[in-house]
Every structure is written in C-alpha cells, then in structure tokens.
N, C-alpha and C positions, 0 to 999 in steps of 0.2 A: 312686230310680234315674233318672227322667228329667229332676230337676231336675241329678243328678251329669250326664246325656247331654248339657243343655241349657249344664251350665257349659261340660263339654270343647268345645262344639261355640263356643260365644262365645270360648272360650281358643285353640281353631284359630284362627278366623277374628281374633282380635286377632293373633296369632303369623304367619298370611296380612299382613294388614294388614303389618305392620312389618318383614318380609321383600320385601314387593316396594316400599316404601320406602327399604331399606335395598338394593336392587338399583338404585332410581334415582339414588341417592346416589352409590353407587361409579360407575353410567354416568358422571356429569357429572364424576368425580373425573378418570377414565379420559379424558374428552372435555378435564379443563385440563392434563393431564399431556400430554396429544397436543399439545393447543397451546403451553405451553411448551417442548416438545420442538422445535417447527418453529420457533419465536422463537429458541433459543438453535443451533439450524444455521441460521439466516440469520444471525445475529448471529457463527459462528464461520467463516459464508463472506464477510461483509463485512469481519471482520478480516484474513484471509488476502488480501483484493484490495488492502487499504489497505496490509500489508506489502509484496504485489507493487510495488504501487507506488511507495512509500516508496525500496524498492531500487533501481527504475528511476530514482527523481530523483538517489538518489545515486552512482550510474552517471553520468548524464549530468555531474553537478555534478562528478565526476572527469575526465571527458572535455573539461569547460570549462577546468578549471585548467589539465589536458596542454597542450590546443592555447593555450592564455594562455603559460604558460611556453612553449613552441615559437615563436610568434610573439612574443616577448619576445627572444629568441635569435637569430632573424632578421634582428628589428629590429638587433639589437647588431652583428652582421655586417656587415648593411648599413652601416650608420654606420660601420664601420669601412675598409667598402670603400670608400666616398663621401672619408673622409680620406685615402687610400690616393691614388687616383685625382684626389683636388685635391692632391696632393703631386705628382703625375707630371705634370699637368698644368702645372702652376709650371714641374717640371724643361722641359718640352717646350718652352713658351712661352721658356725662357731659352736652350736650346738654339738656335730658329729666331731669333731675335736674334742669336746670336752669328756664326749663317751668313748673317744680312741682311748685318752688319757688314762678312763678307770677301767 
C-alpha cells in the first residue's frame, strides 16, 4: 500500500510538473498571438494611410491635368486674340495713312 501511496504521489507530482509546463507554453503562445495581433493592426493601419495617400496623389495628379488643359486653352485664346488685334492693328495703321494722305 505505500509503495501504491508513493507511486500516486510521484504520478501527481509528474502530472503537477507537466501541467504547469504546459500552462507556460500556452502563456508564451498567448504572449506571440498578442504580438502578431499588434504587427498585423499596424501593418493594416499603414495600409489604409498608404491608400489615403495614394488617393490624395491621385487627386492632385487630376487637378494638374484640369488646370494644364485650362491653361492650354488660354494660351490658345490668347494667340488668338494676339492675331486678331495684329490684324486690327494693320487695319488702323492703314486707315491713319490714308487720312495723313488727305
């Protein structure tokens, strides 16, 4: 009987043993699942700033083209009016000639 006392009590204590073992395992398991967990929300908040971003370049890169074609347009006006007004110019100059003349 007390060698049967003697086994149970070494078969507790191995079963103690390998239960708080087996508690320290899952801590650290616990402790890389926390940390992965914090790695992949920075990692899902630096994507979401890199989108922001992303959008905001392509925002401005639409806003570059508008005002390019708008000052494209301008330009063309211009040039146009510039011809317009060396045409009127000719007229004028020939007009005050022709009242030098009388």
């Amino acid at each position: 009987n007390v060698d049967s006392v003697d086994q149970t009590v070494d078969s507790v204590k191995g079963a103690t043993r390998q239960a708080n073992e087996s508690g320290k395992k899952l801590r650290e398991i616990v402790r890389l699942v926390e940390t992965s967990t914090s790695q992949i929300n920075s990692i899902a908040s630096a994507s979401e700033e890199q989108s922001s971003a992303s959008d905001e370049i392509n925002k401005s890169i639409e806003d570059i083209n508008r005002i390019s074609s708008e000052t494209s347009e301008a330009m063309n006006q211009s040039a146009k009016a510039i011809t317009e007004l060396a045409a009127l110019a000719g007229e004028l100059k020939s007009i005050i000639e022709e009242m030098r003349k009388t």
